[in-house]
matplotlib code that plots the C-alpha trace (Angstrom):
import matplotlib.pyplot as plt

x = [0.0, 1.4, 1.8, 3.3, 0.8, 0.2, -2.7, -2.4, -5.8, -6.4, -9.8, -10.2, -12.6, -14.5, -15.0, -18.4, -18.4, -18.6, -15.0, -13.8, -10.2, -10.7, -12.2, -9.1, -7.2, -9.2, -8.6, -5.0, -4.7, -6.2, -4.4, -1.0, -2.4, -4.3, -8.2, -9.6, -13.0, -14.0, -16.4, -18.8, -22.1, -23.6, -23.8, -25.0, -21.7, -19.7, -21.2, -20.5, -16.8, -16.4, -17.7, -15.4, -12.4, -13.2, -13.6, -15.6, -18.3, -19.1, -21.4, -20.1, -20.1, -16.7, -18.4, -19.8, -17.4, -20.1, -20.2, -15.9, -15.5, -18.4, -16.6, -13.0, -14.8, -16.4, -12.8, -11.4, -14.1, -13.5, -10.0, -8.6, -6.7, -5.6, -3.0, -3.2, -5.9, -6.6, -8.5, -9.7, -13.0, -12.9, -15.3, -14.5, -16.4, -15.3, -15.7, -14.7, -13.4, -15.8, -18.7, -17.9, -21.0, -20.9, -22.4, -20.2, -17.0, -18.8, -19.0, -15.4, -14.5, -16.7, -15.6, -11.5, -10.5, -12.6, -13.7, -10.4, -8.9, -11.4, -10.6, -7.2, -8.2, -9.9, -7.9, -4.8, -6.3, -6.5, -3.0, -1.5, 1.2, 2.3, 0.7, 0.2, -2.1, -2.6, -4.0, -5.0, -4.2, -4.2, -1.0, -3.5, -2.2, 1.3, 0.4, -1.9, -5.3, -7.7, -11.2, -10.7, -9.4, -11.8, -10.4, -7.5, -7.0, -8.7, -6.2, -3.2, -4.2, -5.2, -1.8, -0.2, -2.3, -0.6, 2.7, 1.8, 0.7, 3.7, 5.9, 3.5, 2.6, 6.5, 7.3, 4.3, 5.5, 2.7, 3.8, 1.4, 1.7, 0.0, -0.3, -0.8, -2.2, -2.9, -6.1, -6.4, -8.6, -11.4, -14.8, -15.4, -13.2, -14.6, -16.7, -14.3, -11.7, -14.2, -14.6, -13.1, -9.8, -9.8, -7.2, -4.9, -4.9, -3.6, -1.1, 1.9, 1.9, 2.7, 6.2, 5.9, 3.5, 0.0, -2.3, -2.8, -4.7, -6.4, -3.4, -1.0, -2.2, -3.2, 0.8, 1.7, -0.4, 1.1, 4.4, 3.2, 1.3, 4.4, 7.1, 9.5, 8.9, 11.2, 8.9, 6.8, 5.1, 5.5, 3.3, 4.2, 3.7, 2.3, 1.4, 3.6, 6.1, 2.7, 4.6, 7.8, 4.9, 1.6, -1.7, -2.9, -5.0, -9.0, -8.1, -6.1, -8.6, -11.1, -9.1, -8.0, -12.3, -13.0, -10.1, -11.2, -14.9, -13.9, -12.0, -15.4, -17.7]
y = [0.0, 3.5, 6.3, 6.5, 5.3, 1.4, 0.0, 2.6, 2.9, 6.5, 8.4, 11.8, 13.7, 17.0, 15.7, 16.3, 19.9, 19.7, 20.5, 21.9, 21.1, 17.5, 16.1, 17.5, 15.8, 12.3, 12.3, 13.1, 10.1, 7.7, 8.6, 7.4, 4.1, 4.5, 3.3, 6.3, 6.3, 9.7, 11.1, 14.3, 15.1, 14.4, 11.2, 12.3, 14.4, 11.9, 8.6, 10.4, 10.8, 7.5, 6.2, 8.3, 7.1, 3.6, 4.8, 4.3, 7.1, 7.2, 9.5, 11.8, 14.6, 15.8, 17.0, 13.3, 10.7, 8.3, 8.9, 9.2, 5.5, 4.4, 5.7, 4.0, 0.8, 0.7, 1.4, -1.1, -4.1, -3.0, -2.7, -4.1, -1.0, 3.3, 4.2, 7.8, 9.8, 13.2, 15.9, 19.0, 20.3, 23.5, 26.9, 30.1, 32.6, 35.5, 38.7, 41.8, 40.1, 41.9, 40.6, 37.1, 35.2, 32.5, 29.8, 30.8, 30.3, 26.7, 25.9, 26.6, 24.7, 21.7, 21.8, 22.8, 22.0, 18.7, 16.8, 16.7, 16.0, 13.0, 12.3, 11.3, 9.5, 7.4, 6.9, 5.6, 2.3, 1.5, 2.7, -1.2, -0.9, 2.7, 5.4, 9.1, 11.6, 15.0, 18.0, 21.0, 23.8, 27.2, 30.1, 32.1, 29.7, 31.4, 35.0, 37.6, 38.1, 40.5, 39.7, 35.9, 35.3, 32.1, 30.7, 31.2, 30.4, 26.8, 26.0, 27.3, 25.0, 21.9, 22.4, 21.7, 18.7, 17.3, 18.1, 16.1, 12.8, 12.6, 12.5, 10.0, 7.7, 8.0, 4.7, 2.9, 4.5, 7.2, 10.5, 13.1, 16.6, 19.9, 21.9, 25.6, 26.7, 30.8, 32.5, 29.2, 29.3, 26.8, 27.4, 28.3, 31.1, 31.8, 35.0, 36.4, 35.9, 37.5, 40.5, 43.5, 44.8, 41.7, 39.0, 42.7, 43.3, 39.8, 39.3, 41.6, 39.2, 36.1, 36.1, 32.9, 35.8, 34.0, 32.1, 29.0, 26.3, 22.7, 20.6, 22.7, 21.4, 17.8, 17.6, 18.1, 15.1, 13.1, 13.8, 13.5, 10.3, 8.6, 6.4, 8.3, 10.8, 11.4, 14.3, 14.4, 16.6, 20.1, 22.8, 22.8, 26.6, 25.3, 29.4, 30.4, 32.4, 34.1, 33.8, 35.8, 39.1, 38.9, 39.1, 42.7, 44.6, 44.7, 48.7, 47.6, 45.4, 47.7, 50.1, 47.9, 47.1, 51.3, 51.4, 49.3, 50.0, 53.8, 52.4, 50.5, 53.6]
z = [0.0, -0.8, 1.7, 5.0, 7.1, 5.7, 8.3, 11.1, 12.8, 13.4, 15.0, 13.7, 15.7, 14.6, 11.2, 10.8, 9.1, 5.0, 4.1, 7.5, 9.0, 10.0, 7.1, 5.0, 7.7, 7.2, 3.4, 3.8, 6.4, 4.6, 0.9, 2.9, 4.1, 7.0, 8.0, 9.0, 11.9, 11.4, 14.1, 14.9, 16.1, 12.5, 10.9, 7.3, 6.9, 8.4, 6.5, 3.1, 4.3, 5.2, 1.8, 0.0, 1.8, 2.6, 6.6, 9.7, 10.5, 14.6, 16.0, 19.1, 20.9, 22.6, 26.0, 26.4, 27.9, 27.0, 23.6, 23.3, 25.6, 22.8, 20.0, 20.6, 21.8, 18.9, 16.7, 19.0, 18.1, 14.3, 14.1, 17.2, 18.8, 17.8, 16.3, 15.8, 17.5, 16.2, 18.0, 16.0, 17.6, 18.3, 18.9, 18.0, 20.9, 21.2, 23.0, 25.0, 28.7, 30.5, 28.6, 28.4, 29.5, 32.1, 29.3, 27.1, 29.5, 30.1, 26.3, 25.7, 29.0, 27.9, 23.8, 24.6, 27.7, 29.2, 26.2, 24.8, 28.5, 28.1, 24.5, 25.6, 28.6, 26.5, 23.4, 25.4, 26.5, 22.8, 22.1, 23.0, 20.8, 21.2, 19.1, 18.2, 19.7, 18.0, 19.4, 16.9, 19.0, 17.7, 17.8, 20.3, 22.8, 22.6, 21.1, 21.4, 19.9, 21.5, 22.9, 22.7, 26.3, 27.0, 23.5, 24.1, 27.8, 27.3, 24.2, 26.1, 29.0, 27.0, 25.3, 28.4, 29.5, 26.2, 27.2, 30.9, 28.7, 26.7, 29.7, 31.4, 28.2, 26.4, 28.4, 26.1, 23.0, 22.8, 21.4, 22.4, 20.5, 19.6, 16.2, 16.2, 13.2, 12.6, 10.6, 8.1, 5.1, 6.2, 6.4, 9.6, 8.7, 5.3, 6.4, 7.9, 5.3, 2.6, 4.8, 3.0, 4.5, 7.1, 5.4, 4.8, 8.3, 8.9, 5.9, 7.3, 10.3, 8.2, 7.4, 4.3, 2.7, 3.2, 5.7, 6.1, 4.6, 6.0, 4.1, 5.5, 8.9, 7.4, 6.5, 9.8, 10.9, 8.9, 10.0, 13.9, 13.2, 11.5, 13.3, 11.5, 14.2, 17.1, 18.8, 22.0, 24.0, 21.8, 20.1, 16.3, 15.0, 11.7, 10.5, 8.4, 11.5, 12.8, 16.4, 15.3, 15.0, 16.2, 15.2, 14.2, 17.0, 17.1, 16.1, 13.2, 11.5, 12.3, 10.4, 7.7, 7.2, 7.2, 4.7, 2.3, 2.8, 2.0, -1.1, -2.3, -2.3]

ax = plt.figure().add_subplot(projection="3d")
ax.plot(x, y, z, "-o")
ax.set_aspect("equal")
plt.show()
């Protein structure tokens, strides 16, 4: 079988979005050789994925332990252990600190921070022979971006939960690891992107000249997943040297959006 991943068993959950970050991730997976369970809270997007790439569709939510001990039991009785477990659910809320709502704080606690604590409580059971576990993080754990403190403050700390299972787990061969991408061109991000003067306010911060995409995060994987790889417990800053600057100020965009608005009329 070609690729670099012949008959890994890998879980990708937070596939369930038409053409969002973790399906790109499941195609890319399975075109170097592995068998791909894809998972998500909807099983019409994830079945159609699983067709296209001869994979597993699983229903489940992140903030459910129920449904995450279901899903790798279920991989498990398929496929007979994990190989590479890939977690890339995420929820972009945002908003002025002060006006951060106490739901809100709970979502991003729930969706960041606890179900992917639990994701990797219950993927390592399954790792009996060693194994990969990939974390998509986001480079607003390690720089600024205003008015996304909750976001970033449950990424930053799940980051470090990572760092505390590679330690633990090295000694079973598990390799435990972040990725940090910047703005990415996905379509969560699309209306933002399309925004007149927004993508300009971000571009000077990028020293490679352009945001990122899905496959540039999806090539990452791959590396993390394969046992070429001699890395554990670190954040990989896949955005194009976003840390070495910074992400532009609220008042910048703002500026950047009047800017171009004033160029339309």
């Amino acid at each position: 079988m070609n690729g670099c991943l012949p008959d890994k068993i890998a879980i990708v959950l937070g596939a369930a979005g038409r053409g969002n970050m973790g399906q790109v991730i499941a195609r890319r997976l399975a075109r170097e050789g592995a068998r791909v369970v894809v998972a998500g809270r909807h099983l019409d997007v994830l079945a159609l994925l699983a067709d296209e790439i001869g994979g597993l569709a699983i229903v489940a939510d992140i903030t459910r332990r129920q449904d995450l001990d279901a899903m790798v039991a279920t991989t498990v009785e398929r496929f007979g252990r994990v190989d590479i477990a890939v977690q890339c659910t995420g929820v972009g809320i945002g908003g002025p600190f002060l006006d951060v709502t106490e739901a809100d704080l709970a979502k991003l606690i729930d969706i960041q921070f606890k179900g992917p604590f639990q994701f990797m409580q219950a993927v390592i059971p399954a790792m009996t022979g060693g194994g990969s576990i990939i974390q998509i993080s986001s480079a607003t754990a390690t720089i600024m971006l205003e008015d996304f403190a909750a976001y970033m403050g449950t990424k930053a700390g799940i980051d470090h939960v990572v760092r505390t299972v590679a330690n633990e787990f090295g000694k079973r061969g598990i390799r435990a690891n972040s990725i940090s991408p910047g703005l990415t061109d996905t379509p969560m991000n699309a209306g933002a992107i399309a925004t007149p003067g927004l993508l300009e306010a971000f571009l000077p911060s990028y020293p490679l000249g352009r945001i990122g995409t899905s496959e540039d995060v999806a090539a990452a994987v791959v590396y993390l997943a394969s046992d070429e790889c001699f890395v554990t417990g670190q954040n990989l800053q896949v955005n194009g040297g976003l840390t070495l600057r910074s992400n532009p100020t609220t008042a910048a965009m703002v500026a950047a959006m009047d800017a171009a608005a004033k160029a339309a009329d």
